[in-house]
MIVOGU-161666 format. One record per residue (C-alpha): residue number from 0; x, y, z. Coordinates in Angstrom, 2 decimals. Example, Ala and Ser with C-alpha at 12.3 -4.5 7.8 and 13.67 -1.06 7.14 Angstrom:
! MIVOGU-161666
     i        c1        c2        c3
     0     12.30     -4.50      7.80
     1     13.67     -1.06      7.14
//
This chain:
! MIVOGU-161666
     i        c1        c2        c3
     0    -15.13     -2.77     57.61
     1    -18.81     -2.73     56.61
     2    -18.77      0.69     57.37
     3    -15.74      1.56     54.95
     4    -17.38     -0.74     52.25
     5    -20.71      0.60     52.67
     6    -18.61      4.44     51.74
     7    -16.97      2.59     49.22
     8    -20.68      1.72     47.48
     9    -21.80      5.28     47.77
    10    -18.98      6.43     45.65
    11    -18.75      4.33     43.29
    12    -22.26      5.13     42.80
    13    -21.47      8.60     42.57
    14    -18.85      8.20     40.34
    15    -21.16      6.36     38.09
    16    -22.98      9.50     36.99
    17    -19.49     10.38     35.56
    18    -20.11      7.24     32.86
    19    -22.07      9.29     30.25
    20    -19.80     12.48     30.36
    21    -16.56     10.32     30.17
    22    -17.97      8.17     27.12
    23    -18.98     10.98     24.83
    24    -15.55     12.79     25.34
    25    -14.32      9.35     24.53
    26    -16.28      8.93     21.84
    27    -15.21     13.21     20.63
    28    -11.78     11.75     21.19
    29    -12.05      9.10     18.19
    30    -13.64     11.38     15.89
    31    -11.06     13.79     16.53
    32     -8.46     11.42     16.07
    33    -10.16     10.15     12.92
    34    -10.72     13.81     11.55
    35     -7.02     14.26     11.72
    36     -5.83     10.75     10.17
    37     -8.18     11.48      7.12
    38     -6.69     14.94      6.68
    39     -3.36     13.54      6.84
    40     -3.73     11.10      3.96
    41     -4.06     14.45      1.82
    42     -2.81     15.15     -0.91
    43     -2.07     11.69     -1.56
    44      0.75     10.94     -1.77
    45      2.88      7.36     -2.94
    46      3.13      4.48     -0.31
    47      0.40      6.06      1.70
    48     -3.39      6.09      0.01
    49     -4.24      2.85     -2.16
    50     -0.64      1.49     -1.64
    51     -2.27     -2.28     -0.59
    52     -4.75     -1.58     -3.28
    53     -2.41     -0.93     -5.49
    54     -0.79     -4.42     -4.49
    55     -3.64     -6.23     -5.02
    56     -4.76     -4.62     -8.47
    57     -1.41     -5.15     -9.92
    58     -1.69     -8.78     -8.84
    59     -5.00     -9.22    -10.48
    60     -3.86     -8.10    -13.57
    61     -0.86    -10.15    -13.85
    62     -2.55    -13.38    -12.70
    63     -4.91    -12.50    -15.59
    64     -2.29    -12.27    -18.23
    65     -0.90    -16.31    -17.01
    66      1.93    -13.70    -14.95
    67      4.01    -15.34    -12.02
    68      2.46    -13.50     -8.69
    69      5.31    -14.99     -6.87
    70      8.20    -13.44     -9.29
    71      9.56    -10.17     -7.43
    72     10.51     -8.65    -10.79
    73      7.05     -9.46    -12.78
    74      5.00     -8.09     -9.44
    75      7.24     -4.89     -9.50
    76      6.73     -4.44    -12.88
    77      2.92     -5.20    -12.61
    78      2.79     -2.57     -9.73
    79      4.82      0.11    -11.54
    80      2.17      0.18    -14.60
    81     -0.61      0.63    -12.36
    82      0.69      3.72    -10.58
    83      4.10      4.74    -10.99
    84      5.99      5.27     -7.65
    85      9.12      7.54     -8.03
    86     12.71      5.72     -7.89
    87     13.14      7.31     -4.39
    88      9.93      5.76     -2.72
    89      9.25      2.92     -4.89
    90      8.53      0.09     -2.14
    91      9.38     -3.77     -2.62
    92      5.83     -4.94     -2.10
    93      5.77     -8.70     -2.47
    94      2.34    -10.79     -3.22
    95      1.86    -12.38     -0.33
    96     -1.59    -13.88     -0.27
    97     -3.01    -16.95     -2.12
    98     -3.43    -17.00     -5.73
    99     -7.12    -17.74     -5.10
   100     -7.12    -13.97     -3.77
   101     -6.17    -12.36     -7.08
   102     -8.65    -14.19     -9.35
   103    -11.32    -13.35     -6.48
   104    -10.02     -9.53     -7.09
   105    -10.05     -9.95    -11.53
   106    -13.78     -8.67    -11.88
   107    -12.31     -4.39    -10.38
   108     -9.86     -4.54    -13.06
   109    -12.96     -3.88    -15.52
   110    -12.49     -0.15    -13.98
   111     -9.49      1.82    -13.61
   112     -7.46      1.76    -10.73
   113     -8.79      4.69     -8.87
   114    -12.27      3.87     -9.51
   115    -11.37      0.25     -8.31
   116    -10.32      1.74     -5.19
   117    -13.33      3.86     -4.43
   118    -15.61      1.30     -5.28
   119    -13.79     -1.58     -3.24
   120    -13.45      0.84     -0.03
   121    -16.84      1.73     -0.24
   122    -17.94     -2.37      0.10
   123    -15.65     -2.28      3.45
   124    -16.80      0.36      4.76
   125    -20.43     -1.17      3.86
   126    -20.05     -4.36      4.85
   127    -18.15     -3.76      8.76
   128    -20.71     -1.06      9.20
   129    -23.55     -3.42      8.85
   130    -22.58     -6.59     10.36
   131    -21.18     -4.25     13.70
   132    -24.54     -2.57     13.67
   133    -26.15     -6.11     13.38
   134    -23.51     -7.50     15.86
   135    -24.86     -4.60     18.61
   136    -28.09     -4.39     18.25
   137    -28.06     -8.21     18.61
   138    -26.25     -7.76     21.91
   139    -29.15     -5.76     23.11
   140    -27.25     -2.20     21.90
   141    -30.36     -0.23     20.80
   142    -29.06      3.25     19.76
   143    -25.97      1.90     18.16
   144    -24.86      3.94     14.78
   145    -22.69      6.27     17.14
   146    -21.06      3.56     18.56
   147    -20.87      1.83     15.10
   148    -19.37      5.39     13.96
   149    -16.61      5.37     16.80
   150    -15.58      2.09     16.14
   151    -14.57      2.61     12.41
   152    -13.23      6.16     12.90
   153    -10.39      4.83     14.87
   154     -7.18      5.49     13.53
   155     -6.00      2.02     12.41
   156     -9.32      1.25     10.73
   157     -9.28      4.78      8.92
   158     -5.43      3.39      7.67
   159     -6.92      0.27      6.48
   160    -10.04      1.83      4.49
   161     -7.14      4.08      3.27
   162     -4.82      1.43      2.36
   163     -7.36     -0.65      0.62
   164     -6.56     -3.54      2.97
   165     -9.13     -6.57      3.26
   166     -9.59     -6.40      7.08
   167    -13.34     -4.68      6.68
   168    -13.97     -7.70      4.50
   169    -12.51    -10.17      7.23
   170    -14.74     -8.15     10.35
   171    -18.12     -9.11      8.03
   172    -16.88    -12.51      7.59
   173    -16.19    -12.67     11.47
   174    -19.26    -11.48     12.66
   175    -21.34    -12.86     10.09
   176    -20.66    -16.48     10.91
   177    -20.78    -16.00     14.52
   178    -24.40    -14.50     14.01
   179    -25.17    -17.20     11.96
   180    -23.56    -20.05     13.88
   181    -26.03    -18.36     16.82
   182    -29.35    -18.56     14.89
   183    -28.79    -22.19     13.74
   184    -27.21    -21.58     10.14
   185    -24.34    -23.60     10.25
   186    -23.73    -23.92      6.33
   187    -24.21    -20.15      5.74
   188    -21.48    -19.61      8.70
   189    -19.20    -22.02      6.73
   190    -19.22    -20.03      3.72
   191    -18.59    -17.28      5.54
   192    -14.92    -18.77      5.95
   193    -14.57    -17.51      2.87
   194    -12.28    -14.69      4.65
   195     -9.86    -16.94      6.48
   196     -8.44    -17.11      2.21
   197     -8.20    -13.15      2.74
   198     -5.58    -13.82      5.53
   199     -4.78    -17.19      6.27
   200     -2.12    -16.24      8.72
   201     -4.53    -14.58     11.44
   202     -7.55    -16.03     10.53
   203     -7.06    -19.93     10.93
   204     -8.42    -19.65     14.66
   205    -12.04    -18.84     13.30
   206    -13.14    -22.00     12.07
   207    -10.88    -24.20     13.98
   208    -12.60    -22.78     17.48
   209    -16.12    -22.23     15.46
   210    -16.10    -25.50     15.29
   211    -14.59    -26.38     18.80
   212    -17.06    -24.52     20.69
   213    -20.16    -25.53     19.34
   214    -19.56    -28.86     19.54
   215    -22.02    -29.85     22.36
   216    -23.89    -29.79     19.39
   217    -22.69    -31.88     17.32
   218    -25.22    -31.73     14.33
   219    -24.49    -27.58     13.59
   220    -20.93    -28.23     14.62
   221    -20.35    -30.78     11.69
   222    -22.11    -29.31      9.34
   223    -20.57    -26.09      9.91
   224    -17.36    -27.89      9.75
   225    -18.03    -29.34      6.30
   226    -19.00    -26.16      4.45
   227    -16.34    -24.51      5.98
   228    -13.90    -26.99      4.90
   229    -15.96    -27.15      1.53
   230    -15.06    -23.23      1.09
   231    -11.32    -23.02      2.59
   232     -9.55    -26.08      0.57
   233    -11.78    -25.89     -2.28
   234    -11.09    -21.98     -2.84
   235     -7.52    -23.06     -1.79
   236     -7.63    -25.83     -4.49
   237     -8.84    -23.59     -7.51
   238     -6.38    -20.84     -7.02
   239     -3.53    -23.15     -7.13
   240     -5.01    -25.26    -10.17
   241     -5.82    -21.69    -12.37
   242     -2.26    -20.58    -11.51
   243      0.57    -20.25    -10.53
   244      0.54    -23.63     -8.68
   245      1.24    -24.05     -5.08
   246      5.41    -25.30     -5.20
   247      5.30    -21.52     -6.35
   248      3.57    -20.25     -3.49
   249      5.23    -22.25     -1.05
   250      8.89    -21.38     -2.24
   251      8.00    -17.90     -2.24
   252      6.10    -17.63      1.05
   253      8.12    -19.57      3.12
   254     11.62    -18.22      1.58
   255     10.65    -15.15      3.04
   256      9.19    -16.37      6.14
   257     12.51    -17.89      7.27
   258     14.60    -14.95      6.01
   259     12.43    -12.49      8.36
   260     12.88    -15.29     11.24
   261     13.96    -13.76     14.36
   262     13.40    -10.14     12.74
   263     10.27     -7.99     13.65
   264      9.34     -5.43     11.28
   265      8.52     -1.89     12.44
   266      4.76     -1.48     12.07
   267      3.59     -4.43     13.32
   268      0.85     -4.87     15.89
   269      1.69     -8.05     18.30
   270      3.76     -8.70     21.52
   271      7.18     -9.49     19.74
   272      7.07     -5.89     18.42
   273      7.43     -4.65     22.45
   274     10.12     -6.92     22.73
   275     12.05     -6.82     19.51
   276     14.44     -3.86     21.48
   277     15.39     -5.72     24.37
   278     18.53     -8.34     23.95
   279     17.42    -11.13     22.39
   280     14.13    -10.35     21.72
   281     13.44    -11.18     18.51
   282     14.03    -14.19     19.01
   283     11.58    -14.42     22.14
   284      8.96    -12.97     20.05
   285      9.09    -15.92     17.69
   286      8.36    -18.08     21.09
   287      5.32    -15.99     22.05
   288      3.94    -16.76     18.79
   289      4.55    -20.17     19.55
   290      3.14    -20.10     22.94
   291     -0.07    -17.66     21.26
   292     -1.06    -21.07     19.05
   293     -0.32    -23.32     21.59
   294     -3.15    -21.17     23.72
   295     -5.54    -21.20     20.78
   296     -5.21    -24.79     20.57
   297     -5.44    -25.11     24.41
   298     -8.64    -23.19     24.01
   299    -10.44    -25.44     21.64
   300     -9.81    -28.64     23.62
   301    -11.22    -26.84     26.48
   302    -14.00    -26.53     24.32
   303    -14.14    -30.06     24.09
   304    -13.73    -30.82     27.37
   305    -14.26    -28.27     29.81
   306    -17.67    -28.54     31.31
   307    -18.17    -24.81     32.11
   308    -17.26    -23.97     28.12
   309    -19.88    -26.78     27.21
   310    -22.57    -25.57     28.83
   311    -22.21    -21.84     27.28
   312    -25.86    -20.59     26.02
   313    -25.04    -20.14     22.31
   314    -24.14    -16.02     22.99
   315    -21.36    -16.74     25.08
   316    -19.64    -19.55     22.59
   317    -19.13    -16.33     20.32
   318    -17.34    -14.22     22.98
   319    -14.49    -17.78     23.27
   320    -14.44    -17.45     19.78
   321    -13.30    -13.61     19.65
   322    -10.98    -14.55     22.74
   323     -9.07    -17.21     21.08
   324     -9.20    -14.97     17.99
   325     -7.58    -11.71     20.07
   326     -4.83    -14.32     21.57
   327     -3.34    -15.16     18.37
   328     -3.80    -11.27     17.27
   329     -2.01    -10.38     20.15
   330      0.67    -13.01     19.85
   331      1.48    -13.60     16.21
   332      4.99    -11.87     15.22
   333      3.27    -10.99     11.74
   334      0.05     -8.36     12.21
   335     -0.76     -4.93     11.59
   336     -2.15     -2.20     13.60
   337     -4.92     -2.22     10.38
   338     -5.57     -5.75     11.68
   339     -7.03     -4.48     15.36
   340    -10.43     -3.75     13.69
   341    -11.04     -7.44     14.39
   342    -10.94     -7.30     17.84
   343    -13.87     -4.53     18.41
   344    -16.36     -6.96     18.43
   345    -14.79     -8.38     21.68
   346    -14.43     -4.88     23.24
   347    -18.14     -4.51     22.87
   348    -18.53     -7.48     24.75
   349    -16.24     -6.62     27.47
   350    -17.97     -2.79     28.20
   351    -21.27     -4.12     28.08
   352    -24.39     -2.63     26.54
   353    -24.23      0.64     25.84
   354    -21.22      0.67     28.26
   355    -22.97     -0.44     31.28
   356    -20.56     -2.56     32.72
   357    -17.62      0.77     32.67
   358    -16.00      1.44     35.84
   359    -14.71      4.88     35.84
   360    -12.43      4.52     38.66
   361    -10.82      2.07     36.46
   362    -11.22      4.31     33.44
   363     -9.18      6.79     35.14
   364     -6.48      4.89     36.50
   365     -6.14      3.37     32.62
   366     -5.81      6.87     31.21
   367     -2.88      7.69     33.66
   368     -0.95      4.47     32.91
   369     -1.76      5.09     28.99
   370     -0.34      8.67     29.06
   371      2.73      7.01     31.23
   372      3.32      4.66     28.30
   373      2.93      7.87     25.76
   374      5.58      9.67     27.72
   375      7.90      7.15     28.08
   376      7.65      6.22     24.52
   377      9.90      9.51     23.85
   378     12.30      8.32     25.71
   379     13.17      4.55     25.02
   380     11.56      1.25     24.20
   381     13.49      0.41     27.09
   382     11.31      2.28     29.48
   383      8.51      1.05     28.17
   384      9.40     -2.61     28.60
   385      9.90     -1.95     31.69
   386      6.86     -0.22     32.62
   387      4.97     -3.04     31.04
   388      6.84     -5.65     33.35
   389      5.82     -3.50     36.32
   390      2.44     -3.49     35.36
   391      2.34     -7.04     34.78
   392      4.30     -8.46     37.87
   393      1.90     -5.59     40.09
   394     -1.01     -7.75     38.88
   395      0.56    -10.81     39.58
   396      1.35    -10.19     42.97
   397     -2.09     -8.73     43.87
   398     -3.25    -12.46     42.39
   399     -6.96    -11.14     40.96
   400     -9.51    -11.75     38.58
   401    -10.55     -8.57     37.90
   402    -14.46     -7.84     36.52
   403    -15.97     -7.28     33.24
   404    -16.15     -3.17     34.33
   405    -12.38     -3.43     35.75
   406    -11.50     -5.51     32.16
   407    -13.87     -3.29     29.80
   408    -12.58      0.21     31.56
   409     -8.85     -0.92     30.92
   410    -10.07     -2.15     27.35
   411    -11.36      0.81     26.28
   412     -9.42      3.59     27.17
   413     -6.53      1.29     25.95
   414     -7.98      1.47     22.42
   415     -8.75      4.95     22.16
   416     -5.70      6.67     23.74
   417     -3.36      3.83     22.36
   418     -4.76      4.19     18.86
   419     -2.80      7.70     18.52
   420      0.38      6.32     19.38
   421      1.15      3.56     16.73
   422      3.67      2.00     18.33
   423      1.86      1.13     21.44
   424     -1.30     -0.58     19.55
   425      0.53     -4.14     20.99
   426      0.08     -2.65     24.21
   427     -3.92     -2.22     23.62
   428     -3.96     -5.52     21.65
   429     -2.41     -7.48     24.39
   430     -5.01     -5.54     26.97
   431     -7.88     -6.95     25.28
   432     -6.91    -10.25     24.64
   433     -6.12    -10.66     28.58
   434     -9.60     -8.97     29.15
   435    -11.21    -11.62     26.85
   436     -8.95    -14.90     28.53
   437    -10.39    -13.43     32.20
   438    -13.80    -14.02     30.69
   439    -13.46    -17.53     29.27
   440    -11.38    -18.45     32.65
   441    -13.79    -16.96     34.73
   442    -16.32    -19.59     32.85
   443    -14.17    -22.66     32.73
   444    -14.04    -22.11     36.56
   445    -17.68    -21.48     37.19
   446    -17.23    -18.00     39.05
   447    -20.23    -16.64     37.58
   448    -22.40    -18.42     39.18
   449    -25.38    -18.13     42.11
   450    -23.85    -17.32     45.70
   451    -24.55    -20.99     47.15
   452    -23.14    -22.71     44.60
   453    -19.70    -21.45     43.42
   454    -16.78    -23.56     44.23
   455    -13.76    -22.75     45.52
   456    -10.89    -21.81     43.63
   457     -7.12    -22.51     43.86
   458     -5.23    -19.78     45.05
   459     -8.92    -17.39     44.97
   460    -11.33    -17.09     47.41
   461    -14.81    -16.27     45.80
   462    -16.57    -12.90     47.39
   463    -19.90    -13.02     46.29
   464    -22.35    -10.37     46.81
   465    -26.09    -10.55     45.53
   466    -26.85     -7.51     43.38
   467    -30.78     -7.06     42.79
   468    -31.70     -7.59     39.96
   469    -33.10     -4.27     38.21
   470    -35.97     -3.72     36.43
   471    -34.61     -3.28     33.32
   472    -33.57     -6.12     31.36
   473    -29.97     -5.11     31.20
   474    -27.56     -6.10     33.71
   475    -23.71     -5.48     34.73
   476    -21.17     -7.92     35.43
   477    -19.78    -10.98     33.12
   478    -22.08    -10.86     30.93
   479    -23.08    -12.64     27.65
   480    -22.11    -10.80     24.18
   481    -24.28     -8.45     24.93
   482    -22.50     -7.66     27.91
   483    -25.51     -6.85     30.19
   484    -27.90     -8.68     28.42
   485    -30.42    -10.74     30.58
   486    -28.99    -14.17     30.80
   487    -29.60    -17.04     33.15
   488    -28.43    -17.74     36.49
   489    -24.80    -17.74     35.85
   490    -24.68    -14.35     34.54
   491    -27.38    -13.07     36.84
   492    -24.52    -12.35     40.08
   493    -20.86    -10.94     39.46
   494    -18.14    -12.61     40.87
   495    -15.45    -11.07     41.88
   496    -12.36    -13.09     42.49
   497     -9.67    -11.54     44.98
   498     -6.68    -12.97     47.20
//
């Protein structure tokens, strides 16, 4: 046995040399992939380029004029005078945000609508470029504009630049307060909630586990929580007083939330979508959006109480953030693939800096189950299910935490090979949101720990081996945000939990 793990060491060694090659033909992947979206939105073409934009334009208009957002026929009309969609692909795009949204969006309607939409694409691509820059090179990333590069030249991101979406906007806001909330600026992190008006739907885990996890200390925490609350209801507040009021917004909203119950729509990003084909699955998808907020609010009271989550150094309280955050992503019946750019700061977590933590044994094996999944994609939703309950009830039996290299390999070629195959983005979704919940329960449990003091856990047995710690300052394993950023003694030895 020593023997056969001692071989085992020298290859994995060996096959770390492999990590550089395999990330830059990842990384020629995405900008192949992104190459090829960009040419496809050309010539443009109705319901493709702007089409959100065009949404949100019309709305600021009519809101301007005293219009009804909420009234189908006044929004149609609003839409149809800002760029004319033939009778054959004229879409039924409802309003669906908060009035506060389209008096935020009244000052573009000084230019015309294309100019609008260059100018407001250029401030996303602006604003995610520099808070992921800052987000890496605070994680200990030092050469990151490549990386920075990748990330928005995936496919869904492209489609959300192109669609004029707000989700660059809501990646700022995201990393922005959890930067903040990390160098002690708890009312500047509040107004950064700003965002969670953008998209209430997906974005009411932010503050509510901002808050949560920071509060071990209770002064930031608090005061964090008022401007937050301070931004949210008051923004809330004046949107609904300016018009139209919120009996409006509620009818409408909700009307169409419980005429959609049950029903998944086609491009959406979450679990339900993978189950919407089997019998009865629509109606199982509303339960695992259920079961997604009851996790998120599981999370936060283990925030509260959980002594391992309490005693997080202020990097790590980000990374439970971005896992609660990825949960509901994952879960919610109601996202879009667009909507995955928020969980890329959690990916760089999970790889580690500069993708130190990779595993390209695990790499590999991803790539073959992702190009499994491709295949059987053209042939039913059926086999696909059922490939995904294999893969699922294969991990259950083998009853392992896996590491941050076996969880960051999986996570990354995930979201790169999954990207190109829209209807699989729940698969990746779901992958990094179960990569993210092995981090937070590896914490809550206390596996990362020294050798002589982990404690035993139910149903795991804890294998600890000291690694030597390297010269540089940089180190593999579950890491902090940074991934392999020097940390104290509970990040300095991987665990690695088996049956």
């Amino acid at each position: 046995m020593p023997g056969r793990r001692a071989t085992l060491r020298v290859r994995a060694s060996q096959l770390s040399d492999w990590r550089v090659p395999v990330l830059i033909g990842l990384l020629a992947l995405v900008l192949w992939s992104g190459i090829d979206a960009i040419t496809e939105m050309f010539p443009v073409k109705p319901y493709e380029v702007a089409n959100d934009w065009r949404v949100f334009y019309a709305a600021a208009q009519l809101v301007q004029r005293g219009g009804n957002l909420y009234n189908p026929i006044a929004v149609h009309l609003a839409q149809q005078a800002v760029w004319r969609f033939p009778p054959s692909s004229t879409p039924l795009n409802y309003f669906l945000d908060l009035p506060v949204v389209a008096w935020l969006l009244t000052p573009f309607t000084l230019l015309g609508f294309w100019a609008s939409f260059v100018v407001w694409t250029s401030i996303g691509v602006l604003v995610a470029a520099a808070w992921l820059r800052a987000w890496l090179r605070e994680s200990g990333w030092l050469r990151c504009w490549p990386w920075v590069v990748a990330g928005l030249a995936l496919r869904p991101v492209l489609e959300g630049f192109a669609g004029g979406q707000f989700d660059a906007l809501m990646l700022g806001g995201l990393l922005g307060s959890l930067l903040l909330m990390r160098r002690n600026r708890p009312w500047l992190a509040g107004l950064c909630m700003v965002v969670v008006l953008l998209k209430p739907d997906l974005l009411w885990p932010l503050p509510l586990l901002l808050f949560a996890v920071w509060t071990p200390q209770p002064a930031r925490a608090w005061r964090f929580a008022a401007a937050a609350a301070g931004v949210v209801i008051g923004g809330a507040a004046a949107g609904f007083a300016l018009g139209p009021g919120l009996a409006d917004y509620v009818t409408h909203v909700f009307g169409l939330a419980a005429s959609s119950f049950g029903n998944v729509p086609a491009d959406m990003s979450g679990i339900p979508r993978l189950l919407a084909p089997l019998p009865g699955g629509r109606p199982l998808g509303d339960a695992v959006s259920a079961v997604g907020a009851l996790l998120v609010l599981v999370l936060a009271v283990a925030c509260w109480r959980n002594r391992g989550l309490r005693r997080l150094p202020d990097r790590d309280r980000a990374v439970v953030v971005l896992t609660g955050l990825a949960v509901w992503l994952a879960c919610t019946n109601y996202v879009h693939s667009v909507d995955d750019v928020l969980l890329l700061p959690l990916l760089a977590v999970l790889i580690g800096v500069r993708g130190e933590a990779l595993d390209v044994r695990w790499m590999g094996a991803a790539a073959v189950v992702c190009l499994v999944f491709m295949a059987a994609l053209d042939v039913s939703w059926w086999f696909v299910d059922a490939l995904l309950l294999l893969v699922v009830v294969l991990w259950i039996w083998r009853r392992r935490l896996v590491s941050q290299g076996a969880a960051g390999s999986v996570s990354l070629v995930a979201t790169v090979l999954l990207q190109v195959a829209e209807p699989l983005s729940p698969v990746m979704a779901a992958t990094i949101a179960a990569a993210g919940v092995l981090w937070v329960v590896t914490r809550m449990r206390g596996a990362v720990a020294t050798p002589t003091d982990a404690e035993p856990l139910p149903r795991f047995r804890a294998a600890h081996r000291r690694v030597a710690a390297p010269e540089s300052k940089h180190r593999p394993g579950w890491a902090g945000s940074g991934g392999g950023v020097e940390s104290d003694h509970r990040s300095a030895s991987p665990v690695r939990l088996e049956a």
